[in-house]
C-alpha positions, 0 to 999 in steps of 0.5 A: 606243119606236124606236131608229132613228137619224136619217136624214141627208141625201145631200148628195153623191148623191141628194138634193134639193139636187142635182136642178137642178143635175143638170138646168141644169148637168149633169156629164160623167157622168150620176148613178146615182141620178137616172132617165137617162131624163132625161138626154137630153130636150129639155124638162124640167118640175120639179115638186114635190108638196109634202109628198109622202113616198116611203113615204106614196106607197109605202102608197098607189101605187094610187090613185097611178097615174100617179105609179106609172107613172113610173121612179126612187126614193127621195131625201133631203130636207134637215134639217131636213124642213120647206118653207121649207129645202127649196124653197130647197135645190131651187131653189138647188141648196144645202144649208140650212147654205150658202144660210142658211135653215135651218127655218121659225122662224128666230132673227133678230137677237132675234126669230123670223122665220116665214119662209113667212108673213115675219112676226116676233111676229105683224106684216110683218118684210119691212123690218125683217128684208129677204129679201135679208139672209136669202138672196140666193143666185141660184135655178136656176144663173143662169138665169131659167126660167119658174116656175109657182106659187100667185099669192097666192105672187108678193109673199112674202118667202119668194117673194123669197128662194127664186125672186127674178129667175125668170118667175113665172106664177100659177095659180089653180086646178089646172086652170090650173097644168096649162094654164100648164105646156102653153103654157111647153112649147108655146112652147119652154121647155127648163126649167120649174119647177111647184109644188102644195102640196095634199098637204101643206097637207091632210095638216098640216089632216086628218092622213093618212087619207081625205082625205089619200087623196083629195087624193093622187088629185087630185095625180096627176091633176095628173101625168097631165094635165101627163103628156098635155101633153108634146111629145115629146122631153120629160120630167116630173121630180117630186119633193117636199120632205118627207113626214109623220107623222101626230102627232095631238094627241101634242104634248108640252110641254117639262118645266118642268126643262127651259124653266127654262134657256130663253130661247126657242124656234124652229123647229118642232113635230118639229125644236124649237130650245131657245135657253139662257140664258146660262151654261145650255147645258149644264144645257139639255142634261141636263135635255132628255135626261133628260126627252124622250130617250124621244121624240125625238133630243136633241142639241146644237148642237155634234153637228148642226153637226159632223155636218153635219146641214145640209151641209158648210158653215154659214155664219155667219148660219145658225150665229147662228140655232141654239139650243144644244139641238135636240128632233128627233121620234123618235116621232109626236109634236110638241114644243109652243111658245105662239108657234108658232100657225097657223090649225089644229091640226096632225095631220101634221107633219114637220121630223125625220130619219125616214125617212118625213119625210126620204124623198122621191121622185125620179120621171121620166116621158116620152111 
């Protein structure tokens, strides 16, 4: 059993909240943390591997080359480690408890919004749970820089919350996310924000071995295309919004002494909410602690929120959607919920504070 202690974000330093607004709206100091050869440059691409942990890249730097050449290091990402919480922390420049998305499976007004797909119990929450009530902080300080992601994403709810008002530019094939990137540049763009979500969608499928490996491959690929295509004067900045671990079929249903006191669940497999009944929080507690303190971190609400777990600040909408006792992964494995299904089992997951979920890597490169 590991005795590490959760990974916290660095909200004040190296985190990835903190990357935009170092870039769009830098200081009068440069950060120690953030690669200065960034600092200067005349155009910028932002691109995030999504699912691409630092340790997992560290484990595999020579099938990695071009990623290898780049300068920086390791990052935090946000708690908890999961895409729907992060990519907004990117883009906004906020922590999750400020901009208000904070996990993957939200309790919203009685149900659980699944905020990627923008679906509560199964059916389009797009009217009955609006975007614009969930999070309608501006992304990128303002501005409205080009953004070249997926073109199934352009209609999503999630799209709408994370990237409203910015020039969306679909790509459709890798090749042509590559090609989008060289004419924004090629046309002038100070800022360009770029998105692949290959790695994570392949290592939640095949886990983290050789397809894993070879998808990291095609990845970098990616990087040294996009690399070729820089004017000079300009960098490559990139970056991811969590890592993995490989869980496999260690999921683990909470006890019956446990979801006695339940009323429901949400977030997601290694950061899983417990929502109590009323006047059982803290039997909640006890009964979790007691039966699943060997694999994971079980804390309550009131320890995550004075922590700070999701930043200095929690709004009140955010506060409203945690449950009274978190089940947080120590060891690989995944707390199981019926209703949190998808089309595949789940090999690799993420969402808890270890180092290899929360680890991230903040990577600069230049012609």
């Amino acid at each position: 059993m590991s005795h590490e202690r959760p990974l916290l974000p660095d909200y004040d330093g190296g985190c990835i909240t903190n990357i935009v607004p170092t870039l769009l709206e830098p200081g009068p100091t440069w950060p120690s943390w953030f690669p200065s050869v960034a600092e200067d440059a005349d155009q910028v691409v932002l691109l995030v591997l999504d699912g691409l942990g630092w340790n997992q890249l560290q484990s595999r730097l020579g099938r990695a080359p071009a990623l290898a050449a780049l300068e920086g290091g390791p990052i935090t990402t946000v708690a908890p480690s999961t895409t729907a919480a992060a990519l907004t922390s990117i883009t906004t420049g906020m922590a999750p408890g400020a901009h208000g998305v904070v996990g993957y499976r939200m309790a919203v007004e009685g149900e659980v919004l699944n905020v990627l797909r923008w679906q509560a119990a199964g059916r389009d929450a797009r009217v009955s749970i609006p975007p614009e009530k969930v999070q309608c902080n501006e992304p990128f300080a303002g501005h409205r820089p080009p953004v070249v992601t997926k073109a199934e994403f352009r209609e999503t709810g999630f799209t709408q919350i994370h990237l409203d008002r910015a020039r969306l530019t679909g790509w459709r094939m890798t090749s042509t996310l590559v090609t989008e990137v060289a004419h924004l540049l090629r046309r002038g763009e100070p800022f360009v924000y770029a998105y692949y979500e290959g790695i994570d969608k392949v290592a939640h499928e095949y886990g983290l071995g050789d397809f894993y490996d070879n998808e990291l491959r095609s990845a970098d690929r990616i990087v040294a295309d996009i690399m070729e295509a820089l004017p000079a004067g300009a960098v490559l900045v990139v970056t991811s919004d969590h890592g993995q671990v490989d869980v496999g079929d260690n999921v683990i249903t909470p006890a019956p002494e446990v979801l006695s006191h339940v009323v429901q669940q949400s977030g997601e497999g290694r950061f899983r909410w417990l929502h109590a009944r009323p006047g059982h929080a803290r039997a909640l507690l006890e009964a979790a602690t007691a039966c699943h303190a060997d694999t994971g971190w079980v804390v309550s609400v009131d320890e995550v929120v004075g922590d700070h777990w999701f930043g200095p600040t929690l709004i009140e909408p955010a506060r409203r959607m945690l449950g009274d006792v978190a089940l947080v992964a120590r060891e690989p494995v995944s707390y199981d919920d019926p209703a949190d299904t998808g089309p595949f089992n789940l090999i690799a997951r993420h969402g808890s504070l270890t180092a290899d979920e929360m680890l991230v890597p903040l990577l600069v490169g230049h012609r």
